[in-house]
PQR file of N, CA, C, O and H, with PARSE charges and radii, in Angstrom:
ATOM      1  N   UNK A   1     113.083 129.312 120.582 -0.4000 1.5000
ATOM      2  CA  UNK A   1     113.420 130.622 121.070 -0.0000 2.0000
ATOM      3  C   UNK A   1     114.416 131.284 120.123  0.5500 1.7000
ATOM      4  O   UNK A   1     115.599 130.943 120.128 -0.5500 1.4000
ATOM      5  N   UNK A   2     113.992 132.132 119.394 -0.4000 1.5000
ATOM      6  CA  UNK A   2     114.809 133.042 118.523 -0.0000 2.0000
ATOM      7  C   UNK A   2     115.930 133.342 118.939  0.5500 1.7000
ATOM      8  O   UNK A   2     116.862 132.749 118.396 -0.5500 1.4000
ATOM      9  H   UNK A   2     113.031 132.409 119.390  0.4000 1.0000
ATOM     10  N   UNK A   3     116.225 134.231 119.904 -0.4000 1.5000
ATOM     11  CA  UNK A   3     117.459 134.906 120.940 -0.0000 2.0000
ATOM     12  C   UNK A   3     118.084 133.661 121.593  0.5500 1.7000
ATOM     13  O   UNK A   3     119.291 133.899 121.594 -0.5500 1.4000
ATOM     14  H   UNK A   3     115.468 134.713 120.345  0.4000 1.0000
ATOM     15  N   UNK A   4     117.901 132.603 122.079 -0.4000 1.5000
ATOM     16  CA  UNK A   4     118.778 131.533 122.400 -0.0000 2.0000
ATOM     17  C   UNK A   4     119.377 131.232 121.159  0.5500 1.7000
ATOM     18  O   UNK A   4     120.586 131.099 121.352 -0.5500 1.4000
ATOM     19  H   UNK A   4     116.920 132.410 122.077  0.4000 1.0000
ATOM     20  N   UNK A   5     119.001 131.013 119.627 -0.4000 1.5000
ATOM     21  CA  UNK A   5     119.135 130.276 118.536 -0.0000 2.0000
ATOM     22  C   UNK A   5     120.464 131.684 118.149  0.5500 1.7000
ATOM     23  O   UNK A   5     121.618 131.367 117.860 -0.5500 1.4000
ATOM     24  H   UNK A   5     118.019 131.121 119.470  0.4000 1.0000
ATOM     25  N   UNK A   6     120.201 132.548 118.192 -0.4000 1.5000
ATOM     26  CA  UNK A   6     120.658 133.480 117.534 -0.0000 2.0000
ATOM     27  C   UNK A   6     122.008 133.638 118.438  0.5500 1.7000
ATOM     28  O   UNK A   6     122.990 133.570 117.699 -0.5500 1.4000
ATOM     29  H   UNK A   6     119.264 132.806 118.427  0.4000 1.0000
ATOM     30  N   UNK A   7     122.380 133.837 119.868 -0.4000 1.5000
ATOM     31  CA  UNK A   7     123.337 133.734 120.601 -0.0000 2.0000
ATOM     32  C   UNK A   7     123.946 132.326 120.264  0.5500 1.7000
ATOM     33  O   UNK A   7     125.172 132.405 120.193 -0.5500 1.4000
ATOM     34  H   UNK A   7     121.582 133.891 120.468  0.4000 1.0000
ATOM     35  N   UNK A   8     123.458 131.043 120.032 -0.4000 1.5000
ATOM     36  CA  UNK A   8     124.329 129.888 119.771 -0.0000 2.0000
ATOM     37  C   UNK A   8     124.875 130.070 118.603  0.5500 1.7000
ATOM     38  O   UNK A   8     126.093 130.182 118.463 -0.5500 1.4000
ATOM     39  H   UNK A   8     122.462 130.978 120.090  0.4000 1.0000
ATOM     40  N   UNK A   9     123.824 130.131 117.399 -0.4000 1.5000
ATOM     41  CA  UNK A   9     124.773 131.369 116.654 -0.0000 2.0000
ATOM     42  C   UNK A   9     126.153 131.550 116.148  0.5500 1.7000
ATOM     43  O   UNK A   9     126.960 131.089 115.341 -0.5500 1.4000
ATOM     44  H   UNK A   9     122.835 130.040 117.512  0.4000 1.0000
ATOM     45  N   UNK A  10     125.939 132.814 117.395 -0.4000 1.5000
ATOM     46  CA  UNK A  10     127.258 133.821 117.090 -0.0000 2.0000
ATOM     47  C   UNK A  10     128.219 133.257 118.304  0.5500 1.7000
ATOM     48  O   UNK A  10     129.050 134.070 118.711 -0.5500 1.4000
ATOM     49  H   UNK A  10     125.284 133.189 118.051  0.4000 1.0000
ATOM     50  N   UNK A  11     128.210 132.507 118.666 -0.4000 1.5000
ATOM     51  CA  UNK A  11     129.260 132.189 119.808 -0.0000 2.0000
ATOM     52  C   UNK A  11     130.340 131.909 118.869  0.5500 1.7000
ATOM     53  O   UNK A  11     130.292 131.719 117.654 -0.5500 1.4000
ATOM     54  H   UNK A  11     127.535 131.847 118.336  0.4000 1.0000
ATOM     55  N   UNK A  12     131.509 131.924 119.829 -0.4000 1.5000
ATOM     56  CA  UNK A  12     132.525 132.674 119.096 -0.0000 2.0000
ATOM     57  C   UNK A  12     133.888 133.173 120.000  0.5500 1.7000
ATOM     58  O   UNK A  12     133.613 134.106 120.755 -0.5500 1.4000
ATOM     59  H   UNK A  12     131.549 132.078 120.817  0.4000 1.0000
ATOM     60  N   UNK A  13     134.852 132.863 120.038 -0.4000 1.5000
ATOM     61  CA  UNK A  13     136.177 133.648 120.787 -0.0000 2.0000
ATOM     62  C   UNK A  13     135.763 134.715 120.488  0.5500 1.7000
ATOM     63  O   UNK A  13     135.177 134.929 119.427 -0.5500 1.4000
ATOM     64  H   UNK A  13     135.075 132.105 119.426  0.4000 1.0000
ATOM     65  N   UNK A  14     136.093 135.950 121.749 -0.4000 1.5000
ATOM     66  CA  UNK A  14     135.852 137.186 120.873 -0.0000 2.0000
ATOM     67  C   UNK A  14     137.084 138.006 121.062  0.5500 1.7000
ATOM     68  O   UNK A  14     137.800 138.028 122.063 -0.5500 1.4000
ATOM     69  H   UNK A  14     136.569 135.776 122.611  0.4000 1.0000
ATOM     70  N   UNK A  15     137.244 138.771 119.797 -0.4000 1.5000
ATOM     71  CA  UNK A  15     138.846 139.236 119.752 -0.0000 2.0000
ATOM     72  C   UNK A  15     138.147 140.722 119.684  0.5500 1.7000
ATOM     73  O   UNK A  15     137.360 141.111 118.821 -0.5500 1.4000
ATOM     74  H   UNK A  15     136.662 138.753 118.984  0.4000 1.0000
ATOM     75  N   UNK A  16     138.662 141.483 120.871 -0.4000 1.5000
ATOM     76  CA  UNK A  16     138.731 142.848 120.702 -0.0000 2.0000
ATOM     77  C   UNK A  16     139.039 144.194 119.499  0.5500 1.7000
ATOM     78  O   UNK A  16     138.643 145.290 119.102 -0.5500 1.4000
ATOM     79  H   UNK A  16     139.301 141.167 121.573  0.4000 1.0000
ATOM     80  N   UNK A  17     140.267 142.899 119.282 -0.4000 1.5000
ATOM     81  CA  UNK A  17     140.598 144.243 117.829 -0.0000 2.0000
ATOM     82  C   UNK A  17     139.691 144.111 116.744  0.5500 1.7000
ATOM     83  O   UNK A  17     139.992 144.806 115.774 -0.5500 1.4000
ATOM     84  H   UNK A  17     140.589 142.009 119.605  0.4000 1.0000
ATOM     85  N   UNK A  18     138.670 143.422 116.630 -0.4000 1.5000
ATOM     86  CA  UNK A  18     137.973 143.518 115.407 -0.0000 2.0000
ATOM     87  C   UNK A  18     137.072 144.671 115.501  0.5500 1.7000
ATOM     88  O   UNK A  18     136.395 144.975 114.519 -0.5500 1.4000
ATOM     89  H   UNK A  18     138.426 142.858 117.418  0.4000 1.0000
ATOM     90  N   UNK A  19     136.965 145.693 117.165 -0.4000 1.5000
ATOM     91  CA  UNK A  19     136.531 146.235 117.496 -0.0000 2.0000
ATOM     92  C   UNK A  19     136.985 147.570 117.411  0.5500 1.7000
ATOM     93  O   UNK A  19     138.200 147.588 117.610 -0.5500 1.4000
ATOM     94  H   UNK A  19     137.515 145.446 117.963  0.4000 1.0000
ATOM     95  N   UNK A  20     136.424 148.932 117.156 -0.4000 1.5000
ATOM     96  CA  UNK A  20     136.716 149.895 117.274 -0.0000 2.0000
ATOM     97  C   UNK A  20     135.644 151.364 118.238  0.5500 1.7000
ATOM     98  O   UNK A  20     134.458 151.693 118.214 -0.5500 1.4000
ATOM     99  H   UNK A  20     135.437 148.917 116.995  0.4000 1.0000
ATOM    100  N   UNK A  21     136.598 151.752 118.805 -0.4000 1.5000
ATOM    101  CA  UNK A  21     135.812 152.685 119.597 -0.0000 2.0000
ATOM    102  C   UNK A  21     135.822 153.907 118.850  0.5500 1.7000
ATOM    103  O   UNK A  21     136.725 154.739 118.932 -0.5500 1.4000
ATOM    104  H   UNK A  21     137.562 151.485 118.824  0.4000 1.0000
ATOM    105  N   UNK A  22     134.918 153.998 118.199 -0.4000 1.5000
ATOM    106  CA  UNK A  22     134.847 155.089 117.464 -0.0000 2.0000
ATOM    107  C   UNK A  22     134.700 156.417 118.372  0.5500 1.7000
ATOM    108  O   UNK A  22     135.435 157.389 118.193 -0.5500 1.4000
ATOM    109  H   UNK A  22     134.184 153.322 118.133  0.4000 1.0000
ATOM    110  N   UNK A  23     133.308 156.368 119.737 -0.4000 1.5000
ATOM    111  CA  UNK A  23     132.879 157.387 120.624 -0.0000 2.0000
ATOM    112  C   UNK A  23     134.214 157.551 121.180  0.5500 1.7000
ATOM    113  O   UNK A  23     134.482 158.561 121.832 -0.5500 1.4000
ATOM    114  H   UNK A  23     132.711 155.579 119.882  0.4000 1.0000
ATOM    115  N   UNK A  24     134.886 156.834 121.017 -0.4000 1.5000
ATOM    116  CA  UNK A  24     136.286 157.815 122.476 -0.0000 2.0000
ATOM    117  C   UNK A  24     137.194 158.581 121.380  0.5500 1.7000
ATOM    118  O   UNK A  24     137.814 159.642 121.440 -0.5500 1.4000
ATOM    119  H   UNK A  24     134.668 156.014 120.487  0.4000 1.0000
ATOM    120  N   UNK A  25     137.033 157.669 120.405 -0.4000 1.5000
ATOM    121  CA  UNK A  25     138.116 158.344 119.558 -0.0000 2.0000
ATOM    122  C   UNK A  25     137.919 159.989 119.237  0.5500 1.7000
ATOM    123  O   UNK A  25     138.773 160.875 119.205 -0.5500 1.4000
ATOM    124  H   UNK A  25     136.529 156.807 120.357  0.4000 1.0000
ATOM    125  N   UNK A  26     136.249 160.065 118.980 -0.4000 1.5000
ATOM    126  CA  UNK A  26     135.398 161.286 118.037 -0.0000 2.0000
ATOM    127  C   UNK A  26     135.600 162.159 119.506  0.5500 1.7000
ATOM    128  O   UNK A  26     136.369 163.085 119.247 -0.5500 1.4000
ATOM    129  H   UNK A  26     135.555 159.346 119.006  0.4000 1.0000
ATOM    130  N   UNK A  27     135.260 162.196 120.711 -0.4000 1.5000
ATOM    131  CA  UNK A  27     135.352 162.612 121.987 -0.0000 2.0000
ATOM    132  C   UNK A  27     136.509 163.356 122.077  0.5500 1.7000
ATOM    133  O   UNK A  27     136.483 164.567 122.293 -0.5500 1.4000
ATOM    134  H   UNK A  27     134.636 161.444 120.921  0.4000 1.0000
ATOM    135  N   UNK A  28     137.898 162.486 121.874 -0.4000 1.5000
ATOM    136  CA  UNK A  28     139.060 162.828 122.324 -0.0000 2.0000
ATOM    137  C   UNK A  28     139.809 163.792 121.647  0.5500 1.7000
ATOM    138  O   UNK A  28     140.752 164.489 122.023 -0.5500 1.4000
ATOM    139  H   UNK A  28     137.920 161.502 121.698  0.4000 1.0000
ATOM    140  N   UNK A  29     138.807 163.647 119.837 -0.4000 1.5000
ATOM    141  CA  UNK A  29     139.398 164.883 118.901 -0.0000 2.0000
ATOM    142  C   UNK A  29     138.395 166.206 118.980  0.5500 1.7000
ATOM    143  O   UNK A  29     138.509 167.287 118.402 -0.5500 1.4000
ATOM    144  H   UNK A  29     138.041 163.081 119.532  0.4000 1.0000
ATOM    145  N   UNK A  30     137.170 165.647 120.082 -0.4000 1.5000
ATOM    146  CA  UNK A  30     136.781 167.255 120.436 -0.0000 2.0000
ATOM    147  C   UNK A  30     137.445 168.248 121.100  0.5500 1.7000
ATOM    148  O   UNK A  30     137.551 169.467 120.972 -0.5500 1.4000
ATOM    149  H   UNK A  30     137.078 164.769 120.551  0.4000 1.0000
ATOM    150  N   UNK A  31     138.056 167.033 122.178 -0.4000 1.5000
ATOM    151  CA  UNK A  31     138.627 167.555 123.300 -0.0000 2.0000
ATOM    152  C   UNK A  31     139.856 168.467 123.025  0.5500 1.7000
ATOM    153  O   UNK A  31     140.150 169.588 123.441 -0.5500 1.4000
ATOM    154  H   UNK A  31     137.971 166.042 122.282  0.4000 1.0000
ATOM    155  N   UNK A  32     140.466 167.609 122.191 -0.4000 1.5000
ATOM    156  CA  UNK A  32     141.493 168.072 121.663 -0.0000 2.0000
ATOM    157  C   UNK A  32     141.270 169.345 121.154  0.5500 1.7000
ATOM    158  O   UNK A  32     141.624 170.415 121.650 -0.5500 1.4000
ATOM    159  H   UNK A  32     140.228 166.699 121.853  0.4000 1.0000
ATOM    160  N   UNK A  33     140.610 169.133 120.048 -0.4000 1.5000
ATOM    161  CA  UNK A  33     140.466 170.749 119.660 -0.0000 2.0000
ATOM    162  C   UNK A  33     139.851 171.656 120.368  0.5500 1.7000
ATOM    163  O   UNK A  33     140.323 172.701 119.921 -0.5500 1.4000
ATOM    164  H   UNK A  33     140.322 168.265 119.645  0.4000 1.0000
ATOM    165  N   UNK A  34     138.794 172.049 121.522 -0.4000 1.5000
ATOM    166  CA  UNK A  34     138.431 172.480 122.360 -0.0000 2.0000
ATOM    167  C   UNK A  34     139.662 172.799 123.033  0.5500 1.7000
ATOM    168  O   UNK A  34     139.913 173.980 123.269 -0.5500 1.4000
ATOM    169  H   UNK A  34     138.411 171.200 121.885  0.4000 1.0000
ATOM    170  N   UNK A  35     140.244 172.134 123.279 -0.4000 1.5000
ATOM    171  CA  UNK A  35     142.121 172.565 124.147 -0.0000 2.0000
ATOM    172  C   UNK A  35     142.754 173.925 123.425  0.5500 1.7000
ATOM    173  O   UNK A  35     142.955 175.025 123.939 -0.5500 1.4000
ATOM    174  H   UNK A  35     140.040 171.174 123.088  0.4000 1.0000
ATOM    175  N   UNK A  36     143.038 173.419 121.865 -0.4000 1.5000
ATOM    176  CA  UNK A  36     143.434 174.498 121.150 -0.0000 2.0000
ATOM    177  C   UNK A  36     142.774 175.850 120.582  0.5500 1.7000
ATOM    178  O   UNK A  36     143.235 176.698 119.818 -0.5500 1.4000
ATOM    179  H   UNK A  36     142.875 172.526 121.447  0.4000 1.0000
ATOM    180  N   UNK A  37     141.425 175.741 121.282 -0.4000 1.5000
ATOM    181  CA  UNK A  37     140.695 176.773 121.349 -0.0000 2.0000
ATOM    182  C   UNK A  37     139.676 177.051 119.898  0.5500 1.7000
ATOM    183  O   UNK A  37     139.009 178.081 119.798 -0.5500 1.4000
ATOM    184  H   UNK A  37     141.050 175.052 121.903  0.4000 1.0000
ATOM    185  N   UNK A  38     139.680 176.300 119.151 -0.4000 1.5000
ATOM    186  CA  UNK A  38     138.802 175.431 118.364 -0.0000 2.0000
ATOM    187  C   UNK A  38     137.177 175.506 118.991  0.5500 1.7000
ATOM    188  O   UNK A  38     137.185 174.934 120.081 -0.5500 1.4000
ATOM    189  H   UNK A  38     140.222 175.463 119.232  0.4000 1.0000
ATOM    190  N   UNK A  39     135.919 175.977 118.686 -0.4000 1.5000
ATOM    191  CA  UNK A  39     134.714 176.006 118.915 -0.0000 2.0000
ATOM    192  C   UNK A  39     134.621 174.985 118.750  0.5500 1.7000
ATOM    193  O   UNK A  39     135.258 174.409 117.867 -0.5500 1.4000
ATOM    194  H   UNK A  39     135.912 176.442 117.801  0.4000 1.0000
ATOM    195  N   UNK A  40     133.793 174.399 119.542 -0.4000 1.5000
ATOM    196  CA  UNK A  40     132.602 172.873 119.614 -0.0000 2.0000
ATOM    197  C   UNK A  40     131.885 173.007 117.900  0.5500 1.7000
ATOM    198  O   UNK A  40     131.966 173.968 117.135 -0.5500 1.4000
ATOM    199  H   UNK A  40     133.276 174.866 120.259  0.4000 1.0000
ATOM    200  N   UNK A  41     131.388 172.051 117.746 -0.4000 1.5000
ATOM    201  CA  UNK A  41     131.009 171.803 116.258 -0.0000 2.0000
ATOM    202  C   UNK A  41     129.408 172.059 116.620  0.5500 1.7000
ATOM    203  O   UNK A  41     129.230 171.936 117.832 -0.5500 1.4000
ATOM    204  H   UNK A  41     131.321 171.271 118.368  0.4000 1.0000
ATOM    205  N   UNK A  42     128.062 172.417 115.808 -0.4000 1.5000
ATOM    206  CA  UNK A  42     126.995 172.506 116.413 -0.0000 2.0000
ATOM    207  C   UNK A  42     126.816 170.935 116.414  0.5500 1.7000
ATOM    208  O   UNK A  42     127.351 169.973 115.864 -0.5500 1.4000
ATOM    209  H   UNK A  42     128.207 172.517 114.824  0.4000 1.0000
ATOM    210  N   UNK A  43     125.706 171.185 117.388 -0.4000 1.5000
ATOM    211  CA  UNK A  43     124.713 169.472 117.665 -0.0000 2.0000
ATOM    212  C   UNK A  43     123.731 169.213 116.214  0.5500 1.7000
ATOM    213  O   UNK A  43     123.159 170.184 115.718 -0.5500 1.4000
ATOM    214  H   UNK A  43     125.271 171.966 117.835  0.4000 1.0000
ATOM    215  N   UNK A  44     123.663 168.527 115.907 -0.4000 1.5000
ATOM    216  CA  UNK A  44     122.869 168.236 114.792 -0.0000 2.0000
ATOM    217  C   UNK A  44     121.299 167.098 115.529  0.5500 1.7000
ATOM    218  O   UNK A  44     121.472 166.366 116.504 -0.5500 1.4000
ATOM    219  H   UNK A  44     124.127 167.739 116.310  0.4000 1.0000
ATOM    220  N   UNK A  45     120.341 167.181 115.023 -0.4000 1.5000
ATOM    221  CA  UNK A  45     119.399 166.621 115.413 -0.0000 2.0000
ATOM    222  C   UNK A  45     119.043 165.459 114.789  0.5500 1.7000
ATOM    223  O   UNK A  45     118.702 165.567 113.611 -0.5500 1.4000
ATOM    224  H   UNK A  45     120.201 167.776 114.231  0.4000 1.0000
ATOM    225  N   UNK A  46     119.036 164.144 115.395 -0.4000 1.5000
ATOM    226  CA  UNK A  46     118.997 163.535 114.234 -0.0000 2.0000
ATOM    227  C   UNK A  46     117.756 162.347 114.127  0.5500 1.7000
ATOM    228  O   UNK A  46     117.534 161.602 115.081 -0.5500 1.4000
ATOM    229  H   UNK A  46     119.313 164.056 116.352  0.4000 1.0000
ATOM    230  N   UNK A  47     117.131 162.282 113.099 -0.4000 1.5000
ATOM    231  CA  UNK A  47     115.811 161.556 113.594 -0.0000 2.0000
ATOM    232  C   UNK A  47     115.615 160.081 113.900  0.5500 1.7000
ATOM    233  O   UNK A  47     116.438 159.238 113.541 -0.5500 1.4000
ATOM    234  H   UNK A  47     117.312 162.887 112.323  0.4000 1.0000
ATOM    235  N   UNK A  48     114.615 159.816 114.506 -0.4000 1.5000
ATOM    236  CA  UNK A  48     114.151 158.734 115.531 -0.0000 2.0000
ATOM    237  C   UNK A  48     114.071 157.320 114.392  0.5500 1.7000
ATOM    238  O   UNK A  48     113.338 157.673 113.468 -0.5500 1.4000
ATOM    239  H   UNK A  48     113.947 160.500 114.798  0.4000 1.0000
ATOM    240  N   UNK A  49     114.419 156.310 114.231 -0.4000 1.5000
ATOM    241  CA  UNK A  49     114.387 155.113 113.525 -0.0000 2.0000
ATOM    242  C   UNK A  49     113.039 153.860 114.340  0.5500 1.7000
ATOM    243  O   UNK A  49     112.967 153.168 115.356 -0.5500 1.4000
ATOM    244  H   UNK A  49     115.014 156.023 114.982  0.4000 1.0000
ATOM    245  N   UNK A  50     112.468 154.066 113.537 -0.4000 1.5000
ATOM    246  CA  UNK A  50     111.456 152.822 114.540 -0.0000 2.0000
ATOM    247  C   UNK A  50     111.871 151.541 114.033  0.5500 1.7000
ATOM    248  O   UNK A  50     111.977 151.326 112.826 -0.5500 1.4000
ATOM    249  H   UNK A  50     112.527 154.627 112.711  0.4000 1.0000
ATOM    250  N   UNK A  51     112.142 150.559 115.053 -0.4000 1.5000
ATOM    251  CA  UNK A  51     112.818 149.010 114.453 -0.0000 2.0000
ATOM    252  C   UNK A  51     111.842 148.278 114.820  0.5500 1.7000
ATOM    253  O   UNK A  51     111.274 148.582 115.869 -0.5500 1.4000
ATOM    254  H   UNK A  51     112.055 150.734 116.034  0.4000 1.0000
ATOM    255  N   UNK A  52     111.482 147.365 114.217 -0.4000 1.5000
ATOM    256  CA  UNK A  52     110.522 146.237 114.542 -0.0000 2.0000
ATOM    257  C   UNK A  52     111.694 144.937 115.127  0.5500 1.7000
ATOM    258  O   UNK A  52     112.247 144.178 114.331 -0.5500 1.4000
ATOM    259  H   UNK A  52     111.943 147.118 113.365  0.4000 1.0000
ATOM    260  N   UNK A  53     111.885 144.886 116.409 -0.4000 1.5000
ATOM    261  CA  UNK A  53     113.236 144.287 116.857 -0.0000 2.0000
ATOM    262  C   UNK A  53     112.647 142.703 117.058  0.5500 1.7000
ATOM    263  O   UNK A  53     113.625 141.967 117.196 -0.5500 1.4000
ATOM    264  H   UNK A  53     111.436 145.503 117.056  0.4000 1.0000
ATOM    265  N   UNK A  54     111.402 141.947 117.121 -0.4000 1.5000
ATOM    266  CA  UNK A  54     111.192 141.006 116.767 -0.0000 2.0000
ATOM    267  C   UNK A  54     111.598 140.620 115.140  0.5500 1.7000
ATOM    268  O   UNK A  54     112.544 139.841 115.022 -0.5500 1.4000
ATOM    269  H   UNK A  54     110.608 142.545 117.009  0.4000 1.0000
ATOM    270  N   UNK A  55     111.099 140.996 114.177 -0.4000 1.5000
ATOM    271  CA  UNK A  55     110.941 141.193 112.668 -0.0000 2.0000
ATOM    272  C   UNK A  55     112.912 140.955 112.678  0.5500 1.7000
ATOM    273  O   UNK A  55     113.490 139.986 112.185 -0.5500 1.4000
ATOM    274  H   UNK A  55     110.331 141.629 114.273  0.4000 1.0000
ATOM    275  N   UNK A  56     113.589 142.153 113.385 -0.4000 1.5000
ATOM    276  CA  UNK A  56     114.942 142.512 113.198 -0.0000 2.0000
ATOM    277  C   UNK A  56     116.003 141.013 113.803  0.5500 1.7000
ATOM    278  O   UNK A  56     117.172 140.832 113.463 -0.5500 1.4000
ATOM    279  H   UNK A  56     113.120 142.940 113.785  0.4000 1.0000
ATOM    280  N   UNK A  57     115.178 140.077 114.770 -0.4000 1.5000
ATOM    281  CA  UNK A  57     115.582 139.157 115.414 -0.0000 2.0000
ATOM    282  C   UNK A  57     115.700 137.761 114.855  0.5500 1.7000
ATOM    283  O   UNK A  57     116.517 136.872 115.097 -0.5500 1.4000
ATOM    284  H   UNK A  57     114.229 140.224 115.046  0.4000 1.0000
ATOM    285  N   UNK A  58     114.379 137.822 113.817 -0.4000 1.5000
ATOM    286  CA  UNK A  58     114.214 136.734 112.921 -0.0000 2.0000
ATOM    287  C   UNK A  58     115.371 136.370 112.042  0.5500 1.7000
ATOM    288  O   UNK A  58     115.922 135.273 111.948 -0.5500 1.4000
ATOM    289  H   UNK A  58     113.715 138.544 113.620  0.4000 1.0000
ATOM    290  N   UNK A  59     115.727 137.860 111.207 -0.4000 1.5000
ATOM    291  CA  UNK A  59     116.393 138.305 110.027 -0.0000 2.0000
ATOM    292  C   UNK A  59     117.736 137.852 110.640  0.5500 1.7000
ATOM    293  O   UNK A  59     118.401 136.884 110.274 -0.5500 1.4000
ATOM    294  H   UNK A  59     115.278 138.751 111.283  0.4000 1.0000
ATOM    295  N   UNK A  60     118.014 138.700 111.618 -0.4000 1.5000
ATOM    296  CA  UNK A  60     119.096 137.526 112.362 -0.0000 2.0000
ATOM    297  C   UNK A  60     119.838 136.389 112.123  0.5500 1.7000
ATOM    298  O   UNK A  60     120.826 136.037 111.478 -0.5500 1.4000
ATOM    299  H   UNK A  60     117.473 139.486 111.916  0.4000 1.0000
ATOM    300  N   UNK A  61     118.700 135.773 113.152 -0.4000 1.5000
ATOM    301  CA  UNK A  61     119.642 134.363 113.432 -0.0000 2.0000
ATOM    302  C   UNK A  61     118.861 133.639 112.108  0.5500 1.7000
ATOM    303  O   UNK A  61     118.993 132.415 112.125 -0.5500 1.4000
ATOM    304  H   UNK A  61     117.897 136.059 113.676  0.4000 1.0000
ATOM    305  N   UNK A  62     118.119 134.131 111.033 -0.4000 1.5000
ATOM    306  CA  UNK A  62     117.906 133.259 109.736 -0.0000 2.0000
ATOM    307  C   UNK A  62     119.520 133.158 108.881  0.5500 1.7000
ATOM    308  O   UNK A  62     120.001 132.108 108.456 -0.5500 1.4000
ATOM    309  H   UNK A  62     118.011 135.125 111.019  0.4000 1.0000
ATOM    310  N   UNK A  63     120.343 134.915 108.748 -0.4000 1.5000
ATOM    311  CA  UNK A  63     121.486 134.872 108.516 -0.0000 2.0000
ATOM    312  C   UNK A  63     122.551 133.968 109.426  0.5500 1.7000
ATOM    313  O   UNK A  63     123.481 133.298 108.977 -0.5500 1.4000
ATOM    314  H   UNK A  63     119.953 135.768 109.093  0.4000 1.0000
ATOM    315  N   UNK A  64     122.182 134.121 110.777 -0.4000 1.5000
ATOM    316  CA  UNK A  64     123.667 133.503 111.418 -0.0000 2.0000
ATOM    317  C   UNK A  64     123.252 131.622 111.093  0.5500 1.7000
ATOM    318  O   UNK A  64     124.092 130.722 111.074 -0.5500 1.4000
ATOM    319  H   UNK A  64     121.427 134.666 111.141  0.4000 1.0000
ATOM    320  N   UNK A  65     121.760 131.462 110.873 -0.4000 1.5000
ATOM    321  CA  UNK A  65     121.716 129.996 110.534 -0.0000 2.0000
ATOM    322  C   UNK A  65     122.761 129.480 109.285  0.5500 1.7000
ATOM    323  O   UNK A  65     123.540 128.535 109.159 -0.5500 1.4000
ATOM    324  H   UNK A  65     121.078 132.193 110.888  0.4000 1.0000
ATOM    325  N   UNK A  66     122.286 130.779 108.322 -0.4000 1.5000
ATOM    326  CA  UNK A  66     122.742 130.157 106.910 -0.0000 2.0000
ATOM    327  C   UNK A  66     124.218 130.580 106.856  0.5500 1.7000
ATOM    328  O   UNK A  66     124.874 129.985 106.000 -0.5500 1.4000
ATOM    329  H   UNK A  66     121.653 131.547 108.424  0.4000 1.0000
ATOM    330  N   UNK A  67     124.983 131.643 107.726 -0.4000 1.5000
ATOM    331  CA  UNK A  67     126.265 131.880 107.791 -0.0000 2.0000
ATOM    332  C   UNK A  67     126.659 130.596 108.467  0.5500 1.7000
ATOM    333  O   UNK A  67     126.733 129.807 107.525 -0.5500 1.4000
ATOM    334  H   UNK A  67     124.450 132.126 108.421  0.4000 1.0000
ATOM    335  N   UNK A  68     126.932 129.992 109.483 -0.4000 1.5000
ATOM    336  CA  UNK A  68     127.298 128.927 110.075 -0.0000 2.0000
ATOM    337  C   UNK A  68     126.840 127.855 109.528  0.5500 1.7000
ATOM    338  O   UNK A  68     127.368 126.807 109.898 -0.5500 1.4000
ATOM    339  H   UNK A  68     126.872 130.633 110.248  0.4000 1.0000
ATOM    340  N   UNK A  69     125.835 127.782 108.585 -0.4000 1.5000
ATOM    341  CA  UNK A  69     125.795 126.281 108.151 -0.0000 2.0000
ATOM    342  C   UNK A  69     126.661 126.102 106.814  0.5500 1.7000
ATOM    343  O   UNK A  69     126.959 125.014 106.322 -0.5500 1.4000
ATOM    344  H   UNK A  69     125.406 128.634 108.284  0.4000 1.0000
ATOM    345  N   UNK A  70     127.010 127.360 106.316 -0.4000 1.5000
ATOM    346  CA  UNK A  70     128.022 127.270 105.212 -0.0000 2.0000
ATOM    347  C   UNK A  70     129.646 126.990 105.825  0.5500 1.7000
ATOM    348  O   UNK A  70     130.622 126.462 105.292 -0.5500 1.4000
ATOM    349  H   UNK A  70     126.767 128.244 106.716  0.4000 1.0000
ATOM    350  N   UNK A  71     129.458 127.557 107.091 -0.4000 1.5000
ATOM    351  CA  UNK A  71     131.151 127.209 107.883 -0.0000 2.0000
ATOM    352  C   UNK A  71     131.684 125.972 107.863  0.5500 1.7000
ATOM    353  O   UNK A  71     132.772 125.523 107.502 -0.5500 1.4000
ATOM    354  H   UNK A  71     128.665 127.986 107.524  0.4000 1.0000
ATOM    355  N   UNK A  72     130.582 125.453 108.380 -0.4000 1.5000
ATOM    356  CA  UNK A  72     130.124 123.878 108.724 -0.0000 2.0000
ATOM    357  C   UNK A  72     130.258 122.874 107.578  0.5500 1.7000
ATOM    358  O   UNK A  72     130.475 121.662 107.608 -0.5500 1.4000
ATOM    359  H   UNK A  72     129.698 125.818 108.673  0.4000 1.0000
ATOM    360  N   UNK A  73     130.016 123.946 106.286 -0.4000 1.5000
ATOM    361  CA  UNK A  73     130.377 122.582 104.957 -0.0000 2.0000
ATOM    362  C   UNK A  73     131.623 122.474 104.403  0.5500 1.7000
ATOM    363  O   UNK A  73     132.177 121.587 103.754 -0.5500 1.4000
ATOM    364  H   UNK A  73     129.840 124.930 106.262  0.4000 1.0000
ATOM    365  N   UNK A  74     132.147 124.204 105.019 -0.4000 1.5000
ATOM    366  CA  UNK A  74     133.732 124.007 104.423 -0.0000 2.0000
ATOM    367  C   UNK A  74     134.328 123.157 104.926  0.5500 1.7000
ATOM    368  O   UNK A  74     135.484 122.923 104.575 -0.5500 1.4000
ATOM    369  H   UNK A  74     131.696 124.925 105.546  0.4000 1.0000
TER
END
C-alpha cells in the first residue's frame, strides 16, 4: 500500500513552527488595508492543474524511502 508506506515515511514529531500561515497572514494585510481605505486588489483567475495523484503518490514515498534510508545510515 503506497499511502500506508508513505505516512510511515514521514512520521515524525511535528513542530508547528516549521509551519507558516501564509492565508491569514495575506487576509489580515487585506484587511488591513481595506480599514485604511485602500481598494481590494482585483481577483486574478488562475488556471486548473491536472495531477495524476496516484503517479504523484509513487514519486512520494519513492523520495521519503530514499530520504529516510539515508537518515538511517548516518
Amino acid at each position: 500500500m503506497p499511502a500506508k508506506s508513505l505516512v510511515e515515511n514521514l512520521s515524525a514529531e511535528f513542530d508547528s513552527g516549521r509551519y507558516d500561515d501564509t492565508y491569514r497572514s495575506e487576509l489580515l494585510e487585506l484587511i488591513q488595508a481595506k480599514a485604511e481605505g485602500a481598494p481590494l486588489p482585483e481577483q486574478r483567475e488562475e488556471e486548473a492543474q491536472v495531477v495524476d495523484l496516484m503517479q504523484a503518490l509513487r514519486e512520494s514515498v519513492e523520495r521519503t524511502q530514499k530520504a529516510r534510508g539515508s537518515r538511517r545510515a548516518s
